[in-house]
C-alpha atoms as an extended CHARMM CRD file, in Angstrom:
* protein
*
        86  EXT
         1         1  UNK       CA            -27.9620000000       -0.2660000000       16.6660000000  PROA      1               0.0000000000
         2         2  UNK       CA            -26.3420000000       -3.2020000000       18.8280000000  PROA      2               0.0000000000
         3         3  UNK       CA            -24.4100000000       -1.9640000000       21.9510000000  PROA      3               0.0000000000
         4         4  UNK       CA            -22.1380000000       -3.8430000000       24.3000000000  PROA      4               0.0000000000
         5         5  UNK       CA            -21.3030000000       -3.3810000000       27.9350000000  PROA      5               0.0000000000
         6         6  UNK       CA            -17.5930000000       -2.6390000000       28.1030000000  PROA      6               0.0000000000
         7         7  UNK       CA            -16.5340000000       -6.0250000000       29.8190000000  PROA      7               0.0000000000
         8         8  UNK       CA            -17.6620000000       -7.7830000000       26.8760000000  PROA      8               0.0000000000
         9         9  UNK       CA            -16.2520000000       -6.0400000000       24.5500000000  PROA      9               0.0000000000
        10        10  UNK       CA            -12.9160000000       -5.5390000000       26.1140000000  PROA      10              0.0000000000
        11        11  UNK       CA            -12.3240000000       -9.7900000000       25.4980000000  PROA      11              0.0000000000
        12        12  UNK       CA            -11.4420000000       -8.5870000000       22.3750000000  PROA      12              0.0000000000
        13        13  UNK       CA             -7.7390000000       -7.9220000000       22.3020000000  PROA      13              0.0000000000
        14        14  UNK       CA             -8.2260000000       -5.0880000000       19.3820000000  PROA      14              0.0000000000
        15        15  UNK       CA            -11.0530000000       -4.1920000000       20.5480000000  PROA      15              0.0000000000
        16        16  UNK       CA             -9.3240000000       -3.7890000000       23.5360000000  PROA      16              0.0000000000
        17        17  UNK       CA             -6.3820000000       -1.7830000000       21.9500000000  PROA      17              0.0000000000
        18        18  UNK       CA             -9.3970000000        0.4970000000       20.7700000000  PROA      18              0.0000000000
        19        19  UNK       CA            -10.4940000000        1.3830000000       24.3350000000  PROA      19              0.0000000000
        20        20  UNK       CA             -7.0170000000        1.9930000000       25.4730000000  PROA      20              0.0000000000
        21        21  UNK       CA             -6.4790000000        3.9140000000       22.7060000000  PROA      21              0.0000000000
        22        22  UNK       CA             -9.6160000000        6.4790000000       23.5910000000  PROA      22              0.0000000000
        23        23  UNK       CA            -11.3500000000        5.4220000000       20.4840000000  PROA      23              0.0000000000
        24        24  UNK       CA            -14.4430000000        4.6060000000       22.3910000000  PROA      24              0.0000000000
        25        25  UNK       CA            -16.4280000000        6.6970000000       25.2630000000  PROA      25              0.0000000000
        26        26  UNK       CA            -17.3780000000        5.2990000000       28.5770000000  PROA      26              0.0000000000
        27        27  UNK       CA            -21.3850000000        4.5590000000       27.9670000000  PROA      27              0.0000000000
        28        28  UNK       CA            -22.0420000000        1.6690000000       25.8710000000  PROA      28              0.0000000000
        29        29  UNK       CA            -19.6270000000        0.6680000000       22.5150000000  PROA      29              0.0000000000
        30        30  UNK       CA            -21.6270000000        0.2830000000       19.1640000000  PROA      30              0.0000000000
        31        31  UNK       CA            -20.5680000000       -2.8520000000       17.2780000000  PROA      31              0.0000000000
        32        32  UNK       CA            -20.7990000000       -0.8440000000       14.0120000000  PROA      32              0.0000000000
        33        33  UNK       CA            -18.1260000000        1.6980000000       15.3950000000  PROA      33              0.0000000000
        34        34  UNK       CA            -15.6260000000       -1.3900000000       16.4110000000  PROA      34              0.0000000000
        35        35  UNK       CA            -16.1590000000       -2.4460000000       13.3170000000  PROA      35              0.0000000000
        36        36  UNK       CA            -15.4790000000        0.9070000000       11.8270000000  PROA      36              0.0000000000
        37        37  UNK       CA            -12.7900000000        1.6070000000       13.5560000000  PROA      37              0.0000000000
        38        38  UNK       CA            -10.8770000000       -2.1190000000       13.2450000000  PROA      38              0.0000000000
        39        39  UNK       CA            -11.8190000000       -1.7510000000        9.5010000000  PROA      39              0.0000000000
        40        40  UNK       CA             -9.7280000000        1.4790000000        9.2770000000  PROA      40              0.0000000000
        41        41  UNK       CA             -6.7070000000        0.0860000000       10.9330000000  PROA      41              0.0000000000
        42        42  UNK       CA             -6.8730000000       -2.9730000000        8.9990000000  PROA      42              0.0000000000
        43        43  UNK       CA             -7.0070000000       -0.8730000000        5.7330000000  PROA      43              0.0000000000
        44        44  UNK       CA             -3.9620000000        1.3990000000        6.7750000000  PROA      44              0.0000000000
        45        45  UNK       CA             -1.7870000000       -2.2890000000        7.9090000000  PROA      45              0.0000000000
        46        46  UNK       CA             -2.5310000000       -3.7440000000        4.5430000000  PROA      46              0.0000000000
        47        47  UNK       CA             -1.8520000000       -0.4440000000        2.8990000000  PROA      47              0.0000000000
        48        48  UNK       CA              1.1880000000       -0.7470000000        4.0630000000  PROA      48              0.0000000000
        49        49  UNK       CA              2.3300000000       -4.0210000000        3.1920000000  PROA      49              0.0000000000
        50        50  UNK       CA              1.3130000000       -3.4950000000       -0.3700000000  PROA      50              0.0000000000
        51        51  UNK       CA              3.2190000000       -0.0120000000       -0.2840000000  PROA      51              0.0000000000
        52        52  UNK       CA              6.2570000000       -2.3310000000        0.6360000000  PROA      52              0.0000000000
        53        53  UNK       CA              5.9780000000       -4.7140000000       -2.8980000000  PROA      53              0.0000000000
        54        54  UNK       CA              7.8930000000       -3.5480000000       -5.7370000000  PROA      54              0.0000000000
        55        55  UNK       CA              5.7880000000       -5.4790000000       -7.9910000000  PROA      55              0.0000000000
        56        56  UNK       CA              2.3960000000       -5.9980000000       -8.8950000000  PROA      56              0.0000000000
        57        57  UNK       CA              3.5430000000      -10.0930000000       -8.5310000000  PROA      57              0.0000000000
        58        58  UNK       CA              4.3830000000       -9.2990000000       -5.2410000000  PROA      58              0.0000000000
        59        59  UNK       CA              1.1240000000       -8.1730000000       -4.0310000000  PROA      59              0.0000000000
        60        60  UNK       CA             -0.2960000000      -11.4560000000       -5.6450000000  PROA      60              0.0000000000
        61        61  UNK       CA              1.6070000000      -13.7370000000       -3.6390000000  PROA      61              0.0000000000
        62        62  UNK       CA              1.3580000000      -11.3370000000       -0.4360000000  PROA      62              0.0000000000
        63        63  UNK       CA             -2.6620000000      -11.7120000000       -0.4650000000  PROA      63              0.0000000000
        64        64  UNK       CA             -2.8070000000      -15.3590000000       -2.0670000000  PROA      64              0.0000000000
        65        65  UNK       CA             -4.2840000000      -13.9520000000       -5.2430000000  PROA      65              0.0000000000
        66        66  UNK       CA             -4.5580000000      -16.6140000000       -8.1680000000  PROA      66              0.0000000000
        67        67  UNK       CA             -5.7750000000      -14.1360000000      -10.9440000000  PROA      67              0.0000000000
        68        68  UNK       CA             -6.4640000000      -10.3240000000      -10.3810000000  PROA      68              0.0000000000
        69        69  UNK       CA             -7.8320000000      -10.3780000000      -14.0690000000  PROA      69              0.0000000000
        70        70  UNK       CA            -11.5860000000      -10.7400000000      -14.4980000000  PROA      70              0.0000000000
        71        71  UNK       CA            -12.7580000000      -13.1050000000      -17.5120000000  PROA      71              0.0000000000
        72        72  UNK       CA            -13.4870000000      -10.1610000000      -19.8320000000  PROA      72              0.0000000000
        73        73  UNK       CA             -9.9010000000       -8.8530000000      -19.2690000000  PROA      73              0.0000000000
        74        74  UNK       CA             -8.2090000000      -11.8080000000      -19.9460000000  PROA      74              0.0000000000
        75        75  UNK       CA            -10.0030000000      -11.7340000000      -23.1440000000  PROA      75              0.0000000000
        76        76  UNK       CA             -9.0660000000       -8.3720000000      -24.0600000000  PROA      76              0.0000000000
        77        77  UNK       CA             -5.3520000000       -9.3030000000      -23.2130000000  PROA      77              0.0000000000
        78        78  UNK       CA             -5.2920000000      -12.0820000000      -25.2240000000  PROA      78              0.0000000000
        79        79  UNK       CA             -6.6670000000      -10.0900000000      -28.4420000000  PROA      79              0.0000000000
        80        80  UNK       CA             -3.8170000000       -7.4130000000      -28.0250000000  PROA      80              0.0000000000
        81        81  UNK       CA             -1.1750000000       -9.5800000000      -26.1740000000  PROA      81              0.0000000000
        82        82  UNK       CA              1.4280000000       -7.1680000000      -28.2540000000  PROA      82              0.0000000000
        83        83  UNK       CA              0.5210000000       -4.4170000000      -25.9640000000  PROA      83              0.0000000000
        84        84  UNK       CA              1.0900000000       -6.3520000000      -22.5510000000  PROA      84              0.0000000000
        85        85  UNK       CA              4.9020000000       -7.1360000000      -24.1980000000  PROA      85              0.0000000000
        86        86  UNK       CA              8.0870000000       -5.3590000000      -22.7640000000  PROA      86              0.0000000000
């Protein structure tokens, strides 16, 4: 386990947010926690913004994503392209 000395850590604006926040005790801060815990909120803000979209095109463009199909499902959809039709 890696642990930091408060001081250091706290350079780190959310890290720092953390500390404020009482998400960290007053001995030494395990990395693996910050990451932890900056992992959760960074999971909940992009929850969020995806919660927002309306469509699934949306969320594409949101997160820069070219293709959200693998290779294998464009396959499939191209061998029953009648069931991907409105």
């Amino acid at each position: 386990m890696i642990l930091l000395k408060k001081a250091v850590v706290k350079q780190s604006l959310a890290v720092n947010h953390l500390i404020e926040d009482d998400c960290a005790n007053d001995g030494p801060i395990s990395v693996s926690n910050i990451i932890r815990k900056i992992l959760a909120k960074t999971l909940l803000v992009m929850a969020n913004m995806i919660k927002q979209c309306e469509r699934v095109e949306w969320v594409c463009k949101l997160f820069n994503i070219k293709n959200h199909f693998t290779t294998e499902e464009e396959k499939v959809s191209r061998n029953v392209s009648w069931a991907f039709e409105h």
